[in-house]
gemmi code that builds the backbone of each chain (N, CA, C; Angstrom):
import gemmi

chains = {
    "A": [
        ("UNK", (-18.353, -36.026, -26.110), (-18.928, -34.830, -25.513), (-19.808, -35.216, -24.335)),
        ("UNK", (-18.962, -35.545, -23.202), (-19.863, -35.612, -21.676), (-20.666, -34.746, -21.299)),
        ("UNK", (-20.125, -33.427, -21.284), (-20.762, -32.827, -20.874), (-21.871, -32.101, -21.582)),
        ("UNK", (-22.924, -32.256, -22.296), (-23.823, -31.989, -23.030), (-24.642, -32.985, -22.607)),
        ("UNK", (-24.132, -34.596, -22.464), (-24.987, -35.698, -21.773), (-25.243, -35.339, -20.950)),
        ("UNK", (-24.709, -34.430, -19.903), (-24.688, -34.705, -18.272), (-25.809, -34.027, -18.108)),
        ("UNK", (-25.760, -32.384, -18.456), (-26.472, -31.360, -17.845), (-25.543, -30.512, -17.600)),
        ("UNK", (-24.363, -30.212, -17.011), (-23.634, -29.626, -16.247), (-23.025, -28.704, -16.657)),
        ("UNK", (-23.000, -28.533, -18.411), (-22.349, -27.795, -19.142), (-22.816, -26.398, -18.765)),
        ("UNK", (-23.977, -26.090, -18.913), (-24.371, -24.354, -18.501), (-23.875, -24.226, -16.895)),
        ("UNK", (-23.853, -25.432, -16.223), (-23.597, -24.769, -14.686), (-22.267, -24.630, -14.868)),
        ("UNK", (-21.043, -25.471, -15.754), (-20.015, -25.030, -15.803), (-19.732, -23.941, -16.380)),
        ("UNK", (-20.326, -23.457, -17.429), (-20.194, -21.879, -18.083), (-20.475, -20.872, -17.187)),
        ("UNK", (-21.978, -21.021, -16.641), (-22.130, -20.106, -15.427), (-21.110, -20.141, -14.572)),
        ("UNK", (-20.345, -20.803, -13.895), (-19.320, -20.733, -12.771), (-18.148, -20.026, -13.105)),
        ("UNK", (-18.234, -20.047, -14.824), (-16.586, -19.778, -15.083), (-16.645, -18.435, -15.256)),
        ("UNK", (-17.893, -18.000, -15.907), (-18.130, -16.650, -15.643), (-18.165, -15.756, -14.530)),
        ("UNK", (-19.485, -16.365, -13.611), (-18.854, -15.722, -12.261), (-17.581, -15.537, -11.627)),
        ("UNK", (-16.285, -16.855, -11.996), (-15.407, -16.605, -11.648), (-14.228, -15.379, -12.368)),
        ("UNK", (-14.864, -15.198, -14.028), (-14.082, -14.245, -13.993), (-14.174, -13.187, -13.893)),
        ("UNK", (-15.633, -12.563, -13.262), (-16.263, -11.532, -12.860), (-15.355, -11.086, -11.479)),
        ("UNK", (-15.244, -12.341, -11.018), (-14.511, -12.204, -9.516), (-13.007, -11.751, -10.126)),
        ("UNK", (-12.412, -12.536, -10.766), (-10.978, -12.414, -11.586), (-10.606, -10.771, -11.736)),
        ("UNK", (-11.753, -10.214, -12.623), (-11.864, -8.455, -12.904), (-11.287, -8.054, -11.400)),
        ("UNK", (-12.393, -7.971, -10.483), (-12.437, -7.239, -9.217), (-11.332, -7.700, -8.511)),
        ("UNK", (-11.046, -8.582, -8.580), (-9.403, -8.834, -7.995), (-8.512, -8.057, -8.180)),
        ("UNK", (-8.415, -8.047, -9.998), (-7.276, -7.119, -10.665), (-7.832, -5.537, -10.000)),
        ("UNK", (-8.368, -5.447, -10.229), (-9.033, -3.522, -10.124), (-8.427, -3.718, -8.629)),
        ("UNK", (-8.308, -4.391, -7.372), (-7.855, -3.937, -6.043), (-6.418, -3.997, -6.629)),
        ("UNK", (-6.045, -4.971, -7.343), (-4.486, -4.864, -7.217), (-4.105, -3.648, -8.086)),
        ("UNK", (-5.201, -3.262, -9.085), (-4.312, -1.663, -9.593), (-4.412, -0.913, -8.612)),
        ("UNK", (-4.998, -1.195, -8.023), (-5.713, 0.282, -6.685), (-4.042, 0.236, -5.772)),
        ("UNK", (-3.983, -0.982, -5.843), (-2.033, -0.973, -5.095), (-0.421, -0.529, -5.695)),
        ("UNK", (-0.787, -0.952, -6.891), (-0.276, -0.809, -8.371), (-0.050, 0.999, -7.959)),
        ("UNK", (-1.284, 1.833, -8.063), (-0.947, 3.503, -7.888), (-0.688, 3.844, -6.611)),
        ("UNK", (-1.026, 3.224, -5.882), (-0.937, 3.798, -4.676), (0.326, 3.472, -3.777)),
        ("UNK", (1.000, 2.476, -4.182), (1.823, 1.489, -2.972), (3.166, 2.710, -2.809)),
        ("UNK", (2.827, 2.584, -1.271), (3.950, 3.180, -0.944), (5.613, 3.011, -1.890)),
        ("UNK", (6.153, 1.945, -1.812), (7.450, 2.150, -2.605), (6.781, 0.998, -3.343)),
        ("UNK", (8.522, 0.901, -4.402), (8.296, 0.192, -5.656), (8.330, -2.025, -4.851)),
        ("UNK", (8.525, -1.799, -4.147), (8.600, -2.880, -3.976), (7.555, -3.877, -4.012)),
        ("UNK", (6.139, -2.924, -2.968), (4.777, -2.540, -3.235), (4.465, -2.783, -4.334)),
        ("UNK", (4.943, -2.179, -5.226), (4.179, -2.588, -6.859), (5.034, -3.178, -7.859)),
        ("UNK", (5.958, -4.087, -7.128), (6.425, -5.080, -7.343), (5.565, -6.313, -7.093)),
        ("UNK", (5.144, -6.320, -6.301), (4.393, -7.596, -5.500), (3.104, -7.338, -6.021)),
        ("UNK", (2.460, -6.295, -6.558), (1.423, -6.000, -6.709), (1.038, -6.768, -7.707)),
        ("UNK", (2.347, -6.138, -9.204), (2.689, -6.577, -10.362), (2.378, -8.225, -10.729)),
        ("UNK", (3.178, -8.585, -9.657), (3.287, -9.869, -9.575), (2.175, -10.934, -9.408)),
        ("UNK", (1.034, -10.103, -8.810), (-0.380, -10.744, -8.406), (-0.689, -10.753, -9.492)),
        ("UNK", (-0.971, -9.777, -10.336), (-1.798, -9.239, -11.693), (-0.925, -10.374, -12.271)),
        ("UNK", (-0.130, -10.621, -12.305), (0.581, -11.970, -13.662), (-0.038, -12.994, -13.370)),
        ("UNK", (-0.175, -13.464, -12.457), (-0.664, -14.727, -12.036), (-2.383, -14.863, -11.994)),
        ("UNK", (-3.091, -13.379, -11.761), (-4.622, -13.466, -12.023), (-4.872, -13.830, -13.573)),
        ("UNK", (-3.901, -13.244, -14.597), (-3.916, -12.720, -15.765), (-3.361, -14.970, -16.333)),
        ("UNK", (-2.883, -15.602, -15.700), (-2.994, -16.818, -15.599), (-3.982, -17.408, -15.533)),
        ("UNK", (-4.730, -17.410, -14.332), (-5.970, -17.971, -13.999), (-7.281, -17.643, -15.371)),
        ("UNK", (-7.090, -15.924, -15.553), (-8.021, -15.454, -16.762), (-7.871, -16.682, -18.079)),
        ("UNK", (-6.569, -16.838, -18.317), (-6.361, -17.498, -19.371), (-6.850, -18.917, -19.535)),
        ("UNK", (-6.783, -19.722, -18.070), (-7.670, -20.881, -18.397), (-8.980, -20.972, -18.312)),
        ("UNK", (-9.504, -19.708, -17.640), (-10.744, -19.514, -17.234), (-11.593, -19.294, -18.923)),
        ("UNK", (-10.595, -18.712, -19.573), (-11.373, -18.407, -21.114), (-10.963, -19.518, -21.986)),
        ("UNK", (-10.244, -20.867, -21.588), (-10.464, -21.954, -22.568), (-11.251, -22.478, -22.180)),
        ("UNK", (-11.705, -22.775, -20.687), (-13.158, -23.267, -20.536), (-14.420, -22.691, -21.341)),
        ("UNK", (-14.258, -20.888, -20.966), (-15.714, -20.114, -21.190), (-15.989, -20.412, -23.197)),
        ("UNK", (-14.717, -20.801, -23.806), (-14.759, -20.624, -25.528), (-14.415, -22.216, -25.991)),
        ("UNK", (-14.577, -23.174, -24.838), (-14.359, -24.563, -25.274), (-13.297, -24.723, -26.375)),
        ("UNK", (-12.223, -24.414, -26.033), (-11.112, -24.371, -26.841), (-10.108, -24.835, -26.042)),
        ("UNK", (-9.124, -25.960, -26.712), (-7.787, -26.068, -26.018), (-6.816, -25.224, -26.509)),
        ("UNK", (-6.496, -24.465, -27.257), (-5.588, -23.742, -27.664), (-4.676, -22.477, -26.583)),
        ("UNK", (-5.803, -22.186, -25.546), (-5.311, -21.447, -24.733), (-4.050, -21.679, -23.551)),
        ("UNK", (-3.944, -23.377, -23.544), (-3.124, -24.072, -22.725), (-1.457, -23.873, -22.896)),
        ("UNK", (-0.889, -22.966, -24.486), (0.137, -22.373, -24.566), (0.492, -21.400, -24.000)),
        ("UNK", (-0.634, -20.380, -23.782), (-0.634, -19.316, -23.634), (-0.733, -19.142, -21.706)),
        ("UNK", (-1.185, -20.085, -21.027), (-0.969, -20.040, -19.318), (0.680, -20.519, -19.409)),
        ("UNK", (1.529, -21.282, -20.050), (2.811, -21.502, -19.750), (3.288, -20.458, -19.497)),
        ("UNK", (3.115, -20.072, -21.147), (4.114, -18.412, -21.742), (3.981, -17.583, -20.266)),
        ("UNK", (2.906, -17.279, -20.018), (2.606, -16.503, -19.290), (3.237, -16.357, -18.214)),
        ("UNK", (3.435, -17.499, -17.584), (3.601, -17.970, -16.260), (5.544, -17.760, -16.067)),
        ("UNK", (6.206, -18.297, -17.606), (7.762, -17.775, -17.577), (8.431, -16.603, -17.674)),
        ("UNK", (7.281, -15.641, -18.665), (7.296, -14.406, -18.694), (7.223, -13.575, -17.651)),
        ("UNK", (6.054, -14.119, -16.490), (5.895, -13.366, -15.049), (7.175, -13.377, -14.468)),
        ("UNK", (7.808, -14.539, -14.488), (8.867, -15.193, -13.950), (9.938, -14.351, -13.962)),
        ("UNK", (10.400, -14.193, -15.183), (11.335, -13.366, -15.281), (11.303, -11.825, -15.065)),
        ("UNK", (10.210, -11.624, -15.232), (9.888, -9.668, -15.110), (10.168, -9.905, -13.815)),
        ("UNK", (9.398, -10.494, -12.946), (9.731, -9.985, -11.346), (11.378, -10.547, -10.456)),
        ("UNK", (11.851, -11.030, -11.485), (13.183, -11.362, -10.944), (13.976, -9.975, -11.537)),
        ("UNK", (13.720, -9.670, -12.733), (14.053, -8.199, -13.459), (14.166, -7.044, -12.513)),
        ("UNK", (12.710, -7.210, -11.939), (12.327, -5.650, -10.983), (13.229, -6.242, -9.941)),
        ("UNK", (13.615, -6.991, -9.210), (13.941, -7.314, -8.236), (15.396, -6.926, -8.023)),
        ("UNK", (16.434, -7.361, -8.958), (17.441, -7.293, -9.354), (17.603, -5.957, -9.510)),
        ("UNK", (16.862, -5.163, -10.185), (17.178, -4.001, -10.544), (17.170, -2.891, -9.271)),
        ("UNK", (15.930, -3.310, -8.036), (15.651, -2.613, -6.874), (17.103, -2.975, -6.062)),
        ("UNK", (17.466, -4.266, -6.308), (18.761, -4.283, -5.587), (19.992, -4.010, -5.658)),
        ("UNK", (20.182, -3.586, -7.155), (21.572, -3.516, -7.560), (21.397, -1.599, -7.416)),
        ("UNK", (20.180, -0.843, -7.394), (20.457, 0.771, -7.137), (20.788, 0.798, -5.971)),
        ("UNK", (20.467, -0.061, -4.466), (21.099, 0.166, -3.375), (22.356, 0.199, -3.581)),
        ("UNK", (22.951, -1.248, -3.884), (23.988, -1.226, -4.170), (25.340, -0.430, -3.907)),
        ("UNK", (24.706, 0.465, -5.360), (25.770, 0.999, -6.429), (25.528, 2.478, -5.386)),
        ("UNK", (24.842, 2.452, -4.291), (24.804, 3.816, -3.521), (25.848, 3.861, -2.582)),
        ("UNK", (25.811, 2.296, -1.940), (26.754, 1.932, -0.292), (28.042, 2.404, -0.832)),
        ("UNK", (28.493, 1.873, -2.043), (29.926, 1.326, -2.605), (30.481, 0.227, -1.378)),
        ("UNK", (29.979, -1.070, -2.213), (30.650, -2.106, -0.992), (31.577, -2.483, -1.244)),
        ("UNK", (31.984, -2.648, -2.363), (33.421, -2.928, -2.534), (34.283, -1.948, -2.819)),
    ],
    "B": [
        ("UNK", (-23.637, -46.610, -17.882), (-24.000, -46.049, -16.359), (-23.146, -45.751, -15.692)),
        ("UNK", (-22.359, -46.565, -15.568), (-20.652, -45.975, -14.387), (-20.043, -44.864, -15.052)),
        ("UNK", (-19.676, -44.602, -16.828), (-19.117, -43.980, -17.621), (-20.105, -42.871, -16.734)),
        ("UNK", (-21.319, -42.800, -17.051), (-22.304, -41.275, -16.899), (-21.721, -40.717, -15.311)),
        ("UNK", (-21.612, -41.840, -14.352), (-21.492, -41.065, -12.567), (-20.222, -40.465, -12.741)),
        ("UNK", (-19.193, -41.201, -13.428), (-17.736, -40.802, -13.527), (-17.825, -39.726, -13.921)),
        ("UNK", (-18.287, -39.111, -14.936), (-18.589, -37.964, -15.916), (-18.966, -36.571, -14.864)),
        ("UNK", (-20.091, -37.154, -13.932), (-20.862, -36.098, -13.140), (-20.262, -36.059, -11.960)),
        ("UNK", (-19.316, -37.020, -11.690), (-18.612, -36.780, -10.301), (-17.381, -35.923, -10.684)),
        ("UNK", (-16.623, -35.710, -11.956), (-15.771, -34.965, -12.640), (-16.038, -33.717, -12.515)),
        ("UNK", (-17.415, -33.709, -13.221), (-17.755, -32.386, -13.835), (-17.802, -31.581, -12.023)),
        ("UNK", (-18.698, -32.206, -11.032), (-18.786, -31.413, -9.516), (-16.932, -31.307, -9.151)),
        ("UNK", (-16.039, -32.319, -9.380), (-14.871, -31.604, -9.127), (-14.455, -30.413, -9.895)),
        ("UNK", (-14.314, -30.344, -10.853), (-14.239, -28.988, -11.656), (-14.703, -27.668, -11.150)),
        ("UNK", (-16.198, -27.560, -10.761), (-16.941, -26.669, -9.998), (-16.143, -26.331, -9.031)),
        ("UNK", (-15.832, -27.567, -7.935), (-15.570, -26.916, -6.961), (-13.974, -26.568, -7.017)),
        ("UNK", (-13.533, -27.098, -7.659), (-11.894, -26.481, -8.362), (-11.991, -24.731, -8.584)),
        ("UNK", (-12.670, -24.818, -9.574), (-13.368, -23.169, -10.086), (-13.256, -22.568, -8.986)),
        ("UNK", (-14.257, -23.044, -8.155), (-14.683, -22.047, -7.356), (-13.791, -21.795, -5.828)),
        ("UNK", (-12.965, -22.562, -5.522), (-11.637, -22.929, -4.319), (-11.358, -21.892, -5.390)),
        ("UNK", (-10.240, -22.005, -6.149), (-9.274, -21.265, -6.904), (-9.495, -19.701, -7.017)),
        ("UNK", (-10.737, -19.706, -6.980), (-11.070, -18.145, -7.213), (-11.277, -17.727, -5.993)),
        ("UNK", (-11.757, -18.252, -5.015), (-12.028, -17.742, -3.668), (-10.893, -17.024, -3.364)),
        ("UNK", (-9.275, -18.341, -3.302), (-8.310, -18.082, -2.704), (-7.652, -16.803, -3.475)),
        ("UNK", (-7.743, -16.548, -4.965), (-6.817, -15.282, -5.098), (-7.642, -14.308, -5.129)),
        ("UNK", (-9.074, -14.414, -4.680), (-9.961, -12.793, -4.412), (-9.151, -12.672, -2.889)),
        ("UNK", (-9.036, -13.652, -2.333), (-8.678, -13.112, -0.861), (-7.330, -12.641, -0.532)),
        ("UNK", (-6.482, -13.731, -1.444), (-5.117, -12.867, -1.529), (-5.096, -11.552, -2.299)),
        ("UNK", (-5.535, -11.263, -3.156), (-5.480, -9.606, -3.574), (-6.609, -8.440, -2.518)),
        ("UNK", (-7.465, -8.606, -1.751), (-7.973, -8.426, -0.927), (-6.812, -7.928, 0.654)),
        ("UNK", (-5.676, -8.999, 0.606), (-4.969, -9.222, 1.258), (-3.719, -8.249, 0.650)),
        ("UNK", (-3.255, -8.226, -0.260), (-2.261, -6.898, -0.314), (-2.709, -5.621, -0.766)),
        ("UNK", (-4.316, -5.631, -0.834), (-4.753, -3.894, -0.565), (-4.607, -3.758, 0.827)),
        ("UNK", (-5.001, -4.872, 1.758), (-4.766, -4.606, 3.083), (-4.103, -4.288, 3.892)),
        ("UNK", (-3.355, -5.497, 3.885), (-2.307, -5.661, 4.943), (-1.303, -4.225, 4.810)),
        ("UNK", (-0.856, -4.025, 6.108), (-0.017, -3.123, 6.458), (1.162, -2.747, 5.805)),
        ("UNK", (1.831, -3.398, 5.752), (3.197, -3.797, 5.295), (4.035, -5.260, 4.115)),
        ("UNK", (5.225, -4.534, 3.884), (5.534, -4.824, 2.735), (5.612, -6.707, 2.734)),
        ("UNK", (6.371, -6.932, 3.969), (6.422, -8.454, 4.146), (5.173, -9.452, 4.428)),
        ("UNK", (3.912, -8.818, 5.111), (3.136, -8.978, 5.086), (2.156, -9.223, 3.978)),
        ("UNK", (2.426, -8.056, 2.937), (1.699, -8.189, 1.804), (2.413, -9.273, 1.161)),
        ("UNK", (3.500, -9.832, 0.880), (3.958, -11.041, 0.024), (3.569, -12.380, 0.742)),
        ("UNK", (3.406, -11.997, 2.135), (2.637, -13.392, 2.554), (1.589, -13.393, 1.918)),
        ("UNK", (0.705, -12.474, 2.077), (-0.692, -12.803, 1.547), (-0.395, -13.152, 0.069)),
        ("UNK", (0.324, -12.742, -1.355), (0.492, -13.125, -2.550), (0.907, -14.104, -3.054)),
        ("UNK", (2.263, -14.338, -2.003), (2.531, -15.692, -2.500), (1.938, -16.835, -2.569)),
        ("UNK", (1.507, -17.161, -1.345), (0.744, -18.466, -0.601), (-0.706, -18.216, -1.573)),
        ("UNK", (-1.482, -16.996, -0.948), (-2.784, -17.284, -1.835), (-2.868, -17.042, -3.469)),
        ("UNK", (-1.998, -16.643, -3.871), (-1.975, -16.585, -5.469), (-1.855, -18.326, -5.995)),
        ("UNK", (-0.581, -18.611, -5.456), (-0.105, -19.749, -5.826), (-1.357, -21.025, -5.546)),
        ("UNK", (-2.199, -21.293, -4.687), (-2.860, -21.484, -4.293), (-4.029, -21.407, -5.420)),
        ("UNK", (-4.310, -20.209, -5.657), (-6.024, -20.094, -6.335), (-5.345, -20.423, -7.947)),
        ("UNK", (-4.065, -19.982, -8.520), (-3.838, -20.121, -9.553), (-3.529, -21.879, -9.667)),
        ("UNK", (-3.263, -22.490, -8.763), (-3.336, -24.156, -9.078), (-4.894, -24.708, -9.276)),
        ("UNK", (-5.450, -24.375, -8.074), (-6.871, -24.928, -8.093), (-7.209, -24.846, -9.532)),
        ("UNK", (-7.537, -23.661, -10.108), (-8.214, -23.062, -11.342), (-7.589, -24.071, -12.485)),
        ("UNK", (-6.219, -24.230, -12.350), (-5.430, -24.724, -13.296), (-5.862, -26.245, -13.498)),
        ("UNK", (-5.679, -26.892, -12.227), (-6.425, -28.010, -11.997), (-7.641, -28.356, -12.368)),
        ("UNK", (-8.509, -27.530, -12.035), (-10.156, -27.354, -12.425), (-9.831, -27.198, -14.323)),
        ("UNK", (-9.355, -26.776, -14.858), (-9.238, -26.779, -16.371), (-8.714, -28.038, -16.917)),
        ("UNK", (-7.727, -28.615, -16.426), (-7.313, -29.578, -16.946), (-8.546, -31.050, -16.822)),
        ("UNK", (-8.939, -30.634, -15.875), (-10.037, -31.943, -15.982), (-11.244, -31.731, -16.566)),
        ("UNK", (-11.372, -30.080, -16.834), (-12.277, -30.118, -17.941), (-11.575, -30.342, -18.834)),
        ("UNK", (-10.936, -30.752, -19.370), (-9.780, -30.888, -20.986), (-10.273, -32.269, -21.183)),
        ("UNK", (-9.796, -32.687, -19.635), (-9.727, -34.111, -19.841), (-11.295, -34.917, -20.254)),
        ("UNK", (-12.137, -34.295, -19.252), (-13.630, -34.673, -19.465), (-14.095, -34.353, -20.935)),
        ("UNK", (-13.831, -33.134, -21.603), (-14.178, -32.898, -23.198), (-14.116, -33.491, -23.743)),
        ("UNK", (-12.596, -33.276, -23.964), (-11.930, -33.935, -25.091), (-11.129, -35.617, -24.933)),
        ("UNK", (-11.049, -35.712, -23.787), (-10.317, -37.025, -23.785), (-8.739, -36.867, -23.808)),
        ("UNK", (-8.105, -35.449, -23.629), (-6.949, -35.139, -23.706), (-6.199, -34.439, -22.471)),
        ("UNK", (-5.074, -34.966, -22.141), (-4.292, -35.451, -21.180), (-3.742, -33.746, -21.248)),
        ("UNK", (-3.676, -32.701, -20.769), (-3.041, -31.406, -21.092), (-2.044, -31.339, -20.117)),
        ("UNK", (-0.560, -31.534, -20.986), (0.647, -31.734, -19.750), (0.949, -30.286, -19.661)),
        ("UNK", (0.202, -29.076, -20.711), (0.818, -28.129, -20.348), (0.374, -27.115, -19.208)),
        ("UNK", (-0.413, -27.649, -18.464), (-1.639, -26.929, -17.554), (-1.062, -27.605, -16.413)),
        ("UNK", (-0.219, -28.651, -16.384), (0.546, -29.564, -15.115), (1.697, -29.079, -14.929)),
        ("UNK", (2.397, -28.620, -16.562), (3.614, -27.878, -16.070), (3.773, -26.405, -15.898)),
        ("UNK", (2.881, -25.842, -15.940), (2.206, -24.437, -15.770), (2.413, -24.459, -14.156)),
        ("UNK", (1.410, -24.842, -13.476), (0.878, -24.997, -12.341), (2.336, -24.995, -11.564)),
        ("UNK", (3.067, -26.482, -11.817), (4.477, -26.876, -11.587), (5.552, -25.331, -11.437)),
        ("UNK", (5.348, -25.304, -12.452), (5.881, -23.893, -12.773), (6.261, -22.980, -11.648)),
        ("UNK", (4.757, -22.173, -11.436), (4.509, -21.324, -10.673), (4.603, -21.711, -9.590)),
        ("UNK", (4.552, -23.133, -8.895), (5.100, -23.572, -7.622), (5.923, -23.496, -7.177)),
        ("UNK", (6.873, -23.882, -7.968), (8.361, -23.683, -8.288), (9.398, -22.260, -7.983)),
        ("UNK", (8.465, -21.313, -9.375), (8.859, -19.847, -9.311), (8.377, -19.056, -8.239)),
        ("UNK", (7.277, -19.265, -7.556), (6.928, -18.322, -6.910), (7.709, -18.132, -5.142)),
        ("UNK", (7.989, -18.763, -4.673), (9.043, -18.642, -3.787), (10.271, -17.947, -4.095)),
        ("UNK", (10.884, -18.027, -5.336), (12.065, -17.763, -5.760), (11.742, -16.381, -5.734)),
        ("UNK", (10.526, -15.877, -6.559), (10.765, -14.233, -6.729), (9.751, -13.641, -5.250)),
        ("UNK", (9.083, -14.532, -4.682), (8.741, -13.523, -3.355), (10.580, -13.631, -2.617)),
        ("UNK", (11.322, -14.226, -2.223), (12.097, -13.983, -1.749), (13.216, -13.013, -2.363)),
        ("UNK", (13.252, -13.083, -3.631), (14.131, -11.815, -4.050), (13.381, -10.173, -4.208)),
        ("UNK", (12.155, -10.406, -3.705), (11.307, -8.939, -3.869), (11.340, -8.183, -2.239)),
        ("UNK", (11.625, -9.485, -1.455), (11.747, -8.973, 0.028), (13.189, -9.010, 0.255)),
        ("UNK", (14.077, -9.170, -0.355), (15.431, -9.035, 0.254), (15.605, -7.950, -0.454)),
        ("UNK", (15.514, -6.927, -1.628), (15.384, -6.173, -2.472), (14.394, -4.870, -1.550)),
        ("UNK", (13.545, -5.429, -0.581), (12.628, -4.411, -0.213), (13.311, -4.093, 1.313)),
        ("UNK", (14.088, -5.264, 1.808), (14.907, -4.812, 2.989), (16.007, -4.098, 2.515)),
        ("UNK", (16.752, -4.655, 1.433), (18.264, -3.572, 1.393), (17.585, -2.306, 1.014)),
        ("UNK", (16.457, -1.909, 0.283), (16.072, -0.657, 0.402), (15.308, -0.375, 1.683)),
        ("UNK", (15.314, -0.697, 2.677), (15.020, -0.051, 4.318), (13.488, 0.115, 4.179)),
        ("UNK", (13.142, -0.811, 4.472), (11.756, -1.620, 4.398), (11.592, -2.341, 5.893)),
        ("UNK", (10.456, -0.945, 6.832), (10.697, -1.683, 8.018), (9.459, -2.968, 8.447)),
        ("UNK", (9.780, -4.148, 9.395), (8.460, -4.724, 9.260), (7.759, -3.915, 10.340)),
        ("UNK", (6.388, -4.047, 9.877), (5.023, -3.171, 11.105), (5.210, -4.039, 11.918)),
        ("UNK", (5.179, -3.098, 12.927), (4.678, -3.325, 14.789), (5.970, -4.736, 15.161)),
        ("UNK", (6.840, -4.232, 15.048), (8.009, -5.302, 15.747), (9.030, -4.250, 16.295)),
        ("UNK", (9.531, -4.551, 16.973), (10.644, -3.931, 17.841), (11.886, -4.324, 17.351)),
        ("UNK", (12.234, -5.412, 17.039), (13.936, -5.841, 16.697), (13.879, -6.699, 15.186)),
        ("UNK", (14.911, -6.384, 15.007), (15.322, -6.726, 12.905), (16.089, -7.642, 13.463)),
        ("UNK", (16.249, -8.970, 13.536), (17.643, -9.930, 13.083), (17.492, -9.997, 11.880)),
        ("UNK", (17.524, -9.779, 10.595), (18.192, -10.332, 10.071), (19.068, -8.628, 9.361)),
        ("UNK", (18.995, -7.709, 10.075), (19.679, -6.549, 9.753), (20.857, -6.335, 10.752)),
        ("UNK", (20.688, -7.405, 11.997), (21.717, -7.217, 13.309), (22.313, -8.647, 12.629)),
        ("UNK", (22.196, -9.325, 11.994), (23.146, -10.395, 11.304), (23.672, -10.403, 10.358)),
        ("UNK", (23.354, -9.113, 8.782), (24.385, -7.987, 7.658), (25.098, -7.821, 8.792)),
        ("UNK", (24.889, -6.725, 9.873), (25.828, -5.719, 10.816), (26.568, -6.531, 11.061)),
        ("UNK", (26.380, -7.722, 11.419), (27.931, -8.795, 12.415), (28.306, -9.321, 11.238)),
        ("UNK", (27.975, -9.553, 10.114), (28.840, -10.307, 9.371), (29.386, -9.375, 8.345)),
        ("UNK", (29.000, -8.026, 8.443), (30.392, -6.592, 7.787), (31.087, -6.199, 8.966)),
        ("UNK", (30.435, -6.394, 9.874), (31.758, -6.488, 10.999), (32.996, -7.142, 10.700)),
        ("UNK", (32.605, -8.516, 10.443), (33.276, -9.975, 10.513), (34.216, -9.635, 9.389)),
        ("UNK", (33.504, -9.317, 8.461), (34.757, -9.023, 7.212), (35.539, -7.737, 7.449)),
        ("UNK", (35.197, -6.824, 8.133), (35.800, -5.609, 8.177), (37.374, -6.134, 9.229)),
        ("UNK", (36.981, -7.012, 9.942), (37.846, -7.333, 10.772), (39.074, -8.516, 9.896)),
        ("UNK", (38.635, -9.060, 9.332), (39.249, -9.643, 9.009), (40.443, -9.662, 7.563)),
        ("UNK", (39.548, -7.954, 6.975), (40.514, -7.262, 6.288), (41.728, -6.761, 6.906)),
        ("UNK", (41.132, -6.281, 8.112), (42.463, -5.736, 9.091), (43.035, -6.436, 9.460)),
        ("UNK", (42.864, -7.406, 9.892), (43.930, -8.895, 10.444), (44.825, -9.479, 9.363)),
        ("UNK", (45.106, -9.302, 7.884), (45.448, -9.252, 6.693), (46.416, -8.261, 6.696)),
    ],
}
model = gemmi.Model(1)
for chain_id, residues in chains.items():
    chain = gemmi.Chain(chain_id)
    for i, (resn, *xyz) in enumerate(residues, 1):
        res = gemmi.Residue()
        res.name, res.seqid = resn, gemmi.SeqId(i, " ")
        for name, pos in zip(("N", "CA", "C"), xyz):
            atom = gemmi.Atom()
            atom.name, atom.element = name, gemmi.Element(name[0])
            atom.pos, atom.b_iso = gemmi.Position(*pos), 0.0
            res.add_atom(atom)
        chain.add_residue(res)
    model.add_chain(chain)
structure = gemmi.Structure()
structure.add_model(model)
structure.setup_entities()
């Protein structure tokens, strides 16, 4: 346990907090895009931010609860994003599509 | 004594890991309330998401490492990950946002909508030559 020797431990708790104070207010602009965005593509990309803040949250709270257990849970996360926005993507492209009739 | 500087020169990388990482995705979400437009806004997400979500990731793993003494490969292949993925789906969210007629702000000419046009040309012609 270094960090209890050092000192640094409360300045690291303090930081991680502030940072996920910042983390919140991030997400809250990206819902603000989330309702508002002109088309879906917009809140496609929006979507896509929020997965990846919702990443950062997750290691940010194995620091703030001194726990490694959370280090499953940024993977999951990160393959799960993965695939939803290839999902929306696919799906925005195949309704053009099926409108043109290209073949 | 060297063990203790190692320890405290760790722990200030971490900090400033933390705190890079978070800067960069307040500014990228900052950046697609903003920005104008659709291609625009995935610049700002991709680059600065990918970006603040490594730092942070980084900054954790060396607190893992400083704690506990444990090597966390899954916070390396996380990171990896999203390096990886995130190009893949900004580019299928903007080709998806052009075939639905997604114009870019303040430009005058589309190539890559005058290069579909010549190459359904190209096939249209070449059905007929058949």
């Amino acid at each position: 346990m270094s960090l209890s020797e050092s000192g640094f431990a409360t300045i690291i708790q303090n930081v991680s907090i502030i940072c996920l104070i910042a983390l919140s207010v991030s997400i809250l602009l990206l819902i603000i895009r989330v309702m508002r965005g002109p088309t879906n593509a917009d809140r496609a990309v929006a979507l896509d931010a929020i997965g990846v803040n919702i990443m950062a949250f997750a290691a940010l709270l194995a620091i703030i609860l001194i726990t490694p257990n959370f280090n499953d849970i940024v993977l999951l996360i990160g393959i799960l994003l993965f695939i939803g926005t290839v999902a929306i993507a696919i799906y925005l492209e195949k309704g053009d599509l099926i409108d043109t009739e290209d073949d | 004594m060297i063990q203790k500087t190692i320890d405290i020169i760790l722990d200030v990388f971490v900090i400033i890991f933390l705190a890079g990482g978070t800067f960069a995705i307040f500014t990228a979400s900052v950046g697609i309330l903003r920005f104008p437009d659709i291609y625009t806004r995935l610049h700002a997400a991709s680059k600065g998401s990918t970006l603040g979500v490594t730092g942070i990731l980084i900054g954790a793993f060396i607190f893992h490492y400083t704690q506990y003494g444990i090597v966390s490969g899954k916070l390396i292949l996380g990171f990896l990950f999203i390096m990886l993925t995130a190009p893949v789906a900004s580019h299928l969210i903007s080709r998806a946002a052009h075939l639905r007629g997604a114009k870019p702000y303040g430009t005058l000419k589309d190539q890559y909508q005058e290069a579909i046009d010549a190459e359904k040309r190209r096939q249209k012609q070449q059905q007929k030559s058949k």
